[in-house]
Every structure is written in C-alpha cells, then in structure tokens.
Backbone as JSON, one array per atom type, in Angstrom:
{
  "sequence": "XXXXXXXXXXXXXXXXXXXXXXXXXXXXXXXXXXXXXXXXXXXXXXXXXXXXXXXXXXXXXXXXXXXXXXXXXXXXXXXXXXXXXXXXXXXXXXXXXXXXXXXXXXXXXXXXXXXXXXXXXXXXXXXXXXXXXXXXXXXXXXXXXXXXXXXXXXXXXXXXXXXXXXXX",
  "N": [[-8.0, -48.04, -31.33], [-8.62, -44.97, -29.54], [-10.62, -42.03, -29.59], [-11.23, -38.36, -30.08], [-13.42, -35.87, -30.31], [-13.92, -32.41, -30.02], [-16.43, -29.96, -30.26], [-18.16, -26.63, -30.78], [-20.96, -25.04, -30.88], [-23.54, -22.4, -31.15], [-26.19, -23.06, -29.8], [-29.1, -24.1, -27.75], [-29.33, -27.62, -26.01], [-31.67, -28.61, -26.16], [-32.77, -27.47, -28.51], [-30.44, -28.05, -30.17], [-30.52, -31.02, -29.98], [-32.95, -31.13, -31.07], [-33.02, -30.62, -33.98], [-30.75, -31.75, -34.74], [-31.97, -34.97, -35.01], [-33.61, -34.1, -36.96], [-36.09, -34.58, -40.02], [-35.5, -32.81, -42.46], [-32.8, -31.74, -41.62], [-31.07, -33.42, -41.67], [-31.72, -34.76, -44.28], [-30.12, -32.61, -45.75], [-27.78, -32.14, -44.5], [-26.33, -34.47, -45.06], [-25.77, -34.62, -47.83], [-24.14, -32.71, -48.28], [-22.03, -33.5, -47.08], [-20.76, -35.02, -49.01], [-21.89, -37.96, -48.67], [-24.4, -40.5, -48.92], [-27.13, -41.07, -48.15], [-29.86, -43.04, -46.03], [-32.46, -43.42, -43.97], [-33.2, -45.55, -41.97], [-34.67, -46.38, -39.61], [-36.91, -45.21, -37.28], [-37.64, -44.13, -33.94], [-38.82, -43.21, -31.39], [-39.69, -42.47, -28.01], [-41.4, -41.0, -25.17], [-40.92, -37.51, -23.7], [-39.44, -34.38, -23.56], [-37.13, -34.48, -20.95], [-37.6, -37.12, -20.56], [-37.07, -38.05, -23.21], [-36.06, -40.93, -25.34], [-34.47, -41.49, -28.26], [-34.16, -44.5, -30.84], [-32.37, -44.71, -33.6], [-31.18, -46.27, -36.66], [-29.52, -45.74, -39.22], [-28.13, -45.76, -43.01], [-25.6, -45.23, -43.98], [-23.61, -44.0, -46.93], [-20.15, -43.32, -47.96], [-19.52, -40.96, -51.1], [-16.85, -40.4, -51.58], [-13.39, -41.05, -52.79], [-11.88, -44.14, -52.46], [-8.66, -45.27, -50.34], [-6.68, -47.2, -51.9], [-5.28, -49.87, -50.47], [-7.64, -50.11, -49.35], [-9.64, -50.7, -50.71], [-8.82, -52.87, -51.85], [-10.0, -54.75, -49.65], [-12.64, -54.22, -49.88], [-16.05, -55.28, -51.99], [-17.01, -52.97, -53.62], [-19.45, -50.8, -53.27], [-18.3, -48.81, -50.57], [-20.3, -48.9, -47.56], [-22.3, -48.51, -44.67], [-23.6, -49.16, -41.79], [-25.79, -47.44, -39.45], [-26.38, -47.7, -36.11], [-27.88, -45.51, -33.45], [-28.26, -44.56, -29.94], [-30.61, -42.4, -28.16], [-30.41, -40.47, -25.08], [-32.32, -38.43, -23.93], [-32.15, -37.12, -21.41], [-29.98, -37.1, -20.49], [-28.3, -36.25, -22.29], [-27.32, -37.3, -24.17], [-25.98, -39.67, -26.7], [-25.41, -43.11, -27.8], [-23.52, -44.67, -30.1], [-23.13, -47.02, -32.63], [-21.04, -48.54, -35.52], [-21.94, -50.56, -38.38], [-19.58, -52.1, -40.41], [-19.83, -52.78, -44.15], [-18.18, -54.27, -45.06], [-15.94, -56.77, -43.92], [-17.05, -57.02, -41.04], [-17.02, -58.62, -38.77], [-14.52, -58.05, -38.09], [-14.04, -55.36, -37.42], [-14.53, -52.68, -35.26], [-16.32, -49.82, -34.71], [-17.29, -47.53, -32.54], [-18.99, -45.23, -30.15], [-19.6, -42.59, -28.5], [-21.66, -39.94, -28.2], [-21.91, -36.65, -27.28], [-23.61, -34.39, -25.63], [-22.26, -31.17, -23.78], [-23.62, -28.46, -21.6], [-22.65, -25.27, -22.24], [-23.82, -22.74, -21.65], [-26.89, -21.02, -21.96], [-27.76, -21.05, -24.87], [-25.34, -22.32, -25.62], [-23.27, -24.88, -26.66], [-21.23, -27.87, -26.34], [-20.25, -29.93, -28.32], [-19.37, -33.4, -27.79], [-17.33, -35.69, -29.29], [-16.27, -39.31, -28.7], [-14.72, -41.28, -29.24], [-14.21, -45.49, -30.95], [-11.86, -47.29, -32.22], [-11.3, -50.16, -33.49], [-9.64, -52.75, -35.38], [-9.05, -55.56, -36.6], [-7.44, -57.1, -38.95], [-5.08, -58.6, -40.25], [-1.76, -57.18, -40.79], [-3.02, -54.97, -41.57], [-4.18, -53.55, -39.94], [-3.77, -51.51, -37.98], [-3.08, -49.58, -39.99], [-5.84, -49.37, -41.58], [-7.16, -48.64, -39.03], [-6.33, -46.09, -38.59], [-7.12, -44.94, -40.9], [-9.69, -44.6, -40.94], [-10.57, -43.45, -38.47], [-9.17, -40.66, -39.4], [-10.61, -40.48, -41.62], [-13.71, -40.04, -40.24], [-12.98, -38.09, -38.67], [-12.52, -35.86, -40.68], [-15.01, -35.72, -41.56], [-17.01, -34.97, -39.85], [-15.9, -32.61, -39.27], [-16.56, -31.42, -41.57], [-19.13, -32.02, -40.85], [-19.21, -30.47, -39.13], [-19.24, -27.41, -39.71], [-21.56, -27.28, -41.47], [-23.2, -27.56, -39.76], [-22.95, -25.43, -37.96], [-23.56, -23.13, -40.03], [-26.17, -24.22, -40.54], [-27.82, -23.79, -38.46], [-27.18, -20.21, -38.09], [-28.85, -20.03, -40.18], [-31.34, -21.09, -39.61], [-33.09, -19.61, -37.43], [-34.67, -19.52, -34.13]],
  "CA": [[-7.55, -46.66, -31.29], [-9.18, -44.06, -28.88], [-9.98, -40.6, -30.16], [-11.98, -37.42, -29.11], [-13.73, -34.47, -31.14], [-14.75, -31.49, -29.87], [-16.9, -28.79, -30.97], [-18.71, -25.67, -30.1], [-22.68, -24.77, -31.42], [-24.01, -21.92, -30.3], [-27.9, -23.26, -29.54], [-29.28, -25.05, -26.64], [-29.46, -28.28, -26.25], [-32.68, -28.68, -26.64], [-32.66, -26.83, -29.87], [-29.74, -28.8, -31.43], [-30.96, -32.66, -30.69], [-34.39, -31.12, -32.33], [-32.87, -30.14, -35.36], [-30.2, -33.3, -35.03], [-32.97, -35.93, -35.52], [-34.99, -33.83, -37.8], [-35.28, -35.19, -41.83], [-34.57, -31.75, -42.98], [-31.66, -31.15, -41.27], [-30.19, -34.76, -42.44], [-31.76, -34.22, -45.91], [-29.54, -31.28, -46.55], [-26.16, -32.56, -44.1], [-25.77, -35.93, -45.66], [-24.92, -34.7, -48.93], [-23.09, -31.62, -48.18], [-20.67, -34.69, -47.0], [-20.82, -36.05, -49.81], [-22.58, -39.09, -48.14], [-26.04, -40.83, -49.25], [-28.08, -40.99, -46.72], [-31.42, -43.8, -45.98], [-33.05, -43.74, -42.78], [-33.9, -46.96, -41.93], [-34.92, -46.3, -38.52], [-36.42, -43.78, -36.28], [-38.31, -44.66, -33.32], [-39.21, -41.98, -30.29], [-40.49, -42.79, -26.85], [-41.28, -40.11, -24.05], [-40.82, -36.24, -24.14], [-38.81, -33.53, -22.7], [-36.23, -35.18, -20.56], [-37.54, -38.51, -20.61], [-37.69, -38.71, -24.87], [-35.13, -41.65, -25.46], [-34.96, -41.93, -29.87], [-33.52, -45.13, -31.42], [-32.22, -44.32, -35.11], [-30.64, -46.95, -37.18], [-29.3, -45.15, -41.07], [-26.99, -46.86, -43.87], [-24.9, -44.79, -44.87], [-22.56, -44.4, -48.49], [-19.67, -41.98, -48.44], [-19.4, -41.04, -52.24], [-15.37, -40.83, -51.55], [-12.65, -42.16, -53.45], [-11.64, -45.07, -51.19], [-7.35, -45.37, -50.23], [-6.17, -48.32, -52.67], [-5.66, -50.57, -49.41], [-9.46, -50.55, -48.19], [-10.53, -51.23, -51.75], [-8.74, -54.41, -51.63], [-10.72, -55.5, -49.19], [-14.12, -54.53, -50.44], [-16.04, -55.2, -53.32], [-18.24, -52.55, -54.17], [-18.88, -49.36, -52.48], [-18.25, -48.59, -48.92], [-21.77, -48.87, -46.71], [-21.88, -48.85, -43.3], [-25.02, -49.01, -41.04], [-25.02, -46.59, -38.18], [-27.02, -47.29, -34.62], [-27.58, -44.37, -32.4], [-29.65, -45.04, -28.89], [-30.08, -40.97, -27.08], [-30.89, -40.37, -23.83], [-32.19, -36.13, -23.59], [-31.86, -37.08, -19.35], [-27.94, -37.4, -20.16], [-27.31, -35.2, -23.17], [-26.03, -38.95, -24.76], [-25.98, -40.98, -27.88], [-24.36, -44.16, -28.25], [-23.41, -44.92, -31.5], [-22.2, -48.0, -33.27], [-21.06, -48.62, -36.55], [-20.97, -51.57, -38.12], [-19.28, -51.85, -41.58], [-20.38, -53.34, -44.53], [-17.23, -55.29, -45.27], [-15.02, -56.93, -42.76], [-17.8, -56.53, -39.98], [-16.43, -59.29, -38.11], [-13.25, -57.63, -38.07], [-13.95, -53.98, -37.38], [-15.46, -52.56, -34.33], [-16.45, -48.65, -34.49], [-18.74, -47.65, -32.03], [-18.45, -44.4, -29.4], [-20.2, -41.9, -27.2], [-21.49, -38.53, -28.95], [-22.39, -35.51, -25.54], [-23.44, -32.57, -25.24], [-22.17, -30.64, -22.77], [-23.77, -27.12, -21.87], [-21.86, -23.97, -21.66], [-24.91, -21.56, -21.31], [-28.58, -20.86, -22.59], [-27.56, -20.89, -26.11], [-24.42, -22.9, -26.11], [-22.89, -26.27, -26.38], [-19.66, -28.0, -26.77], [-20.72, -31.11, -28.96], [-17.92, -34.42, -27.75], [-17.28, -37.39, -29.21], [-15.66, -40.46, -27.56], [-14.6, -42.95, -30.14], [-13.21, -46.33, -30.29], [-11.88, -47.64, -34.11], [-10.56, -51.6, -33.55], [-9.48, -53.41, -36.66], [-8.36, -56.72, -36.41], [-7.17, -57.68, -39.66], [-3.78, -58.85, -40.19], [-0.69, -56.6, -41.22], [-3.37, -53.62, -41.95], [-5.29, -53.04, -39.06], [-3.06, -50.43, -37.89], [-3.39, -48.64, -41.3], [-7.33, -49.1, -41.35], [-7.88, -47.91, -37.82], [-5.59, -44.71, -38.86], [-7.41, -44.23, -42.28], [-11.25, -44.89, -40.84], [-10.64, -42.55, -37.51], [-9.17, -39.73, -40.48], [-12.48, -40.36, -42.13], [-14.37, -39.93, -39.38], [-12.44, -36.46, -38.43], [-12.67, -35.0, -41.87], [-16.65, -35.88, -41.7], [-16.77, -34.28, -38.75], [-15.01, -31.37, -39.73], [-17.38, -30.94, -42.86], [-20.55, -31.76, -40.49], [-19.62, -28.66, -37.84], [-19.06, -26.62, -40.77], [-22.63, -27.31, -42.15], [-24.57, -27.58, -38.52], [-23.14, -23.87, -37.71], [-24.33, -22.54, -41.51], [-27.43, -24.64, -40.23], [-27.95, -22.63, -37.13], [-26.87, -19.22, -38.31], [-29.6, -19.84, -41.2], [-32.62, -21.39, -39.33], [-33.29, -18.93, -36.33], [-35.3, -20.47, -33.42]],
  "C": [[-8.69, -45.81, -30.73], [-9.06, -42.76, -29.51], [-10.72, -39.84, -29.34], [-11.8, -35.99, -29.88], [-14.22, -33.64, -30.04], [-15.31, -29.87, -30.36], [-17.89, -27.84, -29.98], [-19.83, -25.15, -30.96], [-22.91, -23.52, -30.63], [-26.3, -21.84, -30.68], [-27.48, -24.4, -28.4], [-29.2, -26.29, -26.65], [-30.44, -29.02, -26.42], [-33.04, -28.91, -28.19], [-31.89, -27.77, -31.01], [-29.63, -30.11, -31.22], [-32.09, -32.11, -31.25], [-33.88, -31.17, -33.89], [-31.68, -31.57, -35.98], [-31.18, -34.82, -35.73], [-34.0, -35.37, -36.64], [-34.85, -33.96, -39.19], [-34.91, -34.23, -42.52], [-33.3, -31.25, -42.92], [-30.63, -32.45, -42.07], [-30.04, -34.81, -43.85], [-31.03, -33.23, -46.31], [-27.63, -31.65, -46.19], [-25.77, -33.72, -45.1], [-25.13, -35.47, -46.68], [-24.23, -33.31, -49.27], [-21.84, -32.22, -47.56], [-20.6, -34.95, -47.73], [-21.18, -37.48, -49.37], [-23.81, -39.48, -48.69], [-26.47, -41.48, -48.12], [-29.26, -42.21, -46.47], [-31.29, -43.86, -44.5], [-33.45, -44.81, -42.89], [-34.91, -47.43, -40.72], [-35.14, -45.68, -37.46], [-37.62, -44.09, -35.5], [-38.32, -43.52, -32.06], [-39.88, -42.27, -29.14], [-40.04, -41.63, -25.66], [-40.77, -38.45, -24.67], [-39.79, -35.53, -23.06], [-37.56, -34.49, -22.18], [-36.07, -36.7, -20.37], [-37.8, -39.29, -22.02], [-36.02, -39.86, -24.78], [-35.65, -41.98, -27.14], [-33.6, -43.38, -29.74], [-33.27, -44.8, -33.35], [-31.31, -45.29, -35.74], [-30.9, -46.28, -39.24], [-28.33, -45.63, -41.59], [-26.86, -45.49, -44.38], [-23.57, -44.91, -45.83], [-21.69, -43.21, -48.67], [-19.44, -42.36, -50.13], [-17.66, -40.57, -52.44], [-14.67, -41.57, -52.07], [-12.13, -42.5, -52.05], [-10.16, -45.22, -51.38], [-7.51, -46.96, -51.31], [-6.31, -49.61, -51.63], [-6.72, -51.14, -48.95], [-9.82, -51.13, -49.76], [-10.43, -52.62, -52.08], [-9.48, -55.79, -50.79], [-12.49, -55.05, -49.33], [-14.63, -54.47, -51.82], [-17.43, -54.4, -53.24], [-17.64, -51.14, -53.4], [-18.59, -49.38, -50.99], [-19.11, -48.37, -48.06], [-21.85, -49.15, -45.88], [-23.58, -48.54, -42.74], [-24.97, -48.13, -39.76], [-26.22, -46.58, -37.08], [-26.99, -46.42, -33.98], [-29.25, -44.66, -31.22], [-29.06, -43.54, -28.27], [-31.1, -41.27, -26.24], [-31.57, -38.8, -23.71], [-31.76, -36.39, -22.03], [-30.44, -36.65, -19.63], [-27.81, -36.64, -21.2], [-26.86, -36.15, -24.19], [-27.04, -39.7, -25.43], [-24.77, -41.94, -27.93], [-24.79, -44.4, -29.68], [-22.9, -46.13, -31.84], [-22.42, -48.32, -34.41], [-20.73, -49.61, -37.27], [-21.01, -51.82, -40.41], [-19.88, -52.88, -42.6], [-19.45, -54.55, -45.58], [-16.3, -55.36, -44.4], [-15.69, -56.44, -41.03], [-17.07, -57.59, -38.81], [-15.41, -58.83, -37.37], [-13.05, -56.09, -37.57], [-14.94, -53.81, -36.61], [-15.28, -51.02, -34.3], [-17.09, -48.52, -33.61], [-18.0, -45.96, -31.09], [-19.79, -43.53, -28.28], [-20.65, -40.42, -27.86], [-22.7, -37.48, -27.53], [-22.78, -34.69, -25.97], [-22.88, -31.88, -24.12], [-23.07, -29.05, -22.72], [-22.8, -26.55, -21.32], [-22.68, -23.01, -21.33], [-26.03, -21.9, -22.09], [-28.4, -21.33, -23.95], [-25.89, -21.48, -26.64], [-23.93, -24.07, -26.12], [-22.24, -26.72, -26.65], [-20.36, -29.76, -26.9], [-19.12, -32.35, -28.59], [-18.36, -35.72, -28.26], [-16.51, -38.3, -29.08], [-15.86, -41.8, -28.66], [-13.5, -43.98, -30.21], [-13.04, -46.99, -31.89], [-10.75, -49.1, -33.59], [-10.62, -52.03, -35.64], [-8.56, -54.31, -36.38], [-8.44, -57.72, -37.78], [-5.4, -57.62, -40.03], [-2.55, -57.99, -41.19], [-1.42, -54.8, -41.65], [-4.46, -53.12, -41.27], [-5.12, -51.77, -38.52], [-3.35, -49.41, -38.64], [-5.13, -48.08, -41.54], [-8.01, -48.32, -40.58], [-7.47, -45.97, -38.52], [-6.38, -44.08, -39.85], [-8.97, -44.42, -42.09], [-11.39, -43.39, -39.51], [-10.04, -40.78, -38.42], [-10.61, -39.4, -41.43], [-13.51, -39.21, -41.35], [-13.85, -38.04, -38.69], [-13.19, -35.39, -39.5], [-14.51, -34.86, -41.85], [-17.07, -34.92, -40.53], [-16.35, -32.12, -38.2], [-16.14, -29.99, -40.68], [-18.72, -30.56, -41.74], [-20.85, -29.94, -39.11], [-19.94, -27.29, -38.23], [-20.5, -26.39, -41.03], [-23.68, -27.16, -40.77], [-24.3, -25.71, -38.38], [-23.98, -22.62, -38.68], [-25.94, -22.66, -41.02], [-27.77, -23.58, -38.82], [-28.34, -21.34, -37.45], [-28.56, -18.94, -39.44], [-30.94, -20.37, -41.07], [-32.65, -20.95, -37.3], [-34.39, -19.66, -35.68], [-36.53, -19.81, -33.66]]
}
C-alpha cells in the first residue's frame, strides 16, 4: 500500500532538519506521541550541503494495540527506525523494520522537504506499508499506514507548537 503526507512548517529548511535531528527536539516530540523514544544511532559526516546524518532509533508506541496485531505479537510493539539524509536533496530515506513479523512486513519510504520560500516548507512523505501475512495483510497494511497518519498528525501538531515556541 502506497500513501503520501503532506505538511506545511513555516521555517527554512535549514532551520527545520537542525531542530529535526536535535535531542531536544526528539526529547520533548517522542512523548507528546505517546512513543518512547532510544537513540541508538546518530552519526554526521560533512556540513552545509554536503552534511549526510545516519540515525538508527527503536521506537515503543505506548498505544493500545487493535486485538488482531496483538495476536501476532507477544509483548509490546517495537520497531527500529533507519533514516539516511542527504541536506544536497532535502531527503531522508527511512525504513522501518518491525519487531514482530519482520520477515513479513516491509515499511520503509521517502520523507522531503520541499521549499516554498525563506521561511517555509511543505514537509512530504512517500510511503510504502507491504504485509505479507496470510488472510490479514490487507487489515495490517490498513491499520499500520492509520498509525502512521495519526503519528503524523500528532507530530505536525507538536513541530508547529515547536517552531512558534523556539524563535531562530
């Protein structure tokens, strides 16, 4: 299943991968998702247009889980999350890979910036939700790409607050 967010920031893009990668800004988003958060991984090479970060974080939504998914895991729900950015391109690849039924479940996507001006930016993301488990993959993809919205939803909510409340 193919999807596609988009949102609107008003800071540069400069401005909002600084504050994207930065542990304050994560330390405060994560659990205004209700998510728990561990960095596991943050690595930085080059500056300005040629900085390329690798970030690898496990994250735990603290969400009651649909009846369905719980059947297939035992415990909580923990997912590991890769992100390789480019600043040249504006671009993070992402991939996510779950912490039950990894075999079986392929998240992964494309998260942009685009600019609109000095001070603006229309945040996209380009995702792909496979589930190849039998009679409820369908249901999974539907109820992981809903996830992923609602999170989404919460995090634009909390980056604009973030913005509005840490002037450049």
């Amino acid at each position: 299943m193919e999807y596609r967010i988009e949102d609107t920031f008003d800071a540069s893009a400069e401005r909002y991968w600084d504050f994207f990668f930065s542990e304050p800004y994560n330390a405060a988003m994560w659990p205004a998702l209700d998510i728990k958060w561990e960095l596991l991984v943050l690595e930085r090479k080059g500056e300005g247009p040629s900085l390329e970060i690798h970030r690898e974080q496990r994250l735990t939504p603290r969400r009651e889980v649909p009846g369905f998914i719980k059947k297939l895991v035992d415990g909580a729900i923990t997912y590991v999350e890769k992100n390789d950015f480019v600043a040249a391109k504006n671009t993070m690849k992402t991939v996510t890979i779950p912490g039950f039924a990894a075999d079986r479940i392929r998240t992964e996507g494309i998260y942009r910036l685009e600019v609109l001006g000095p001070s603006k930016v229309k945040r996209v993301w380009e995702g792909l939700c496979e589930c190849r488990i039998p009679l409820l993959g369908g249901k999974v993809e539907k109820q992981l790409v809903e996830e992923v919205r609602e999170s989404y939803r919460r995090a634009t909510d909390f980056t604009r607050k973030w913005i509005a409340e840490h002037p450049e």
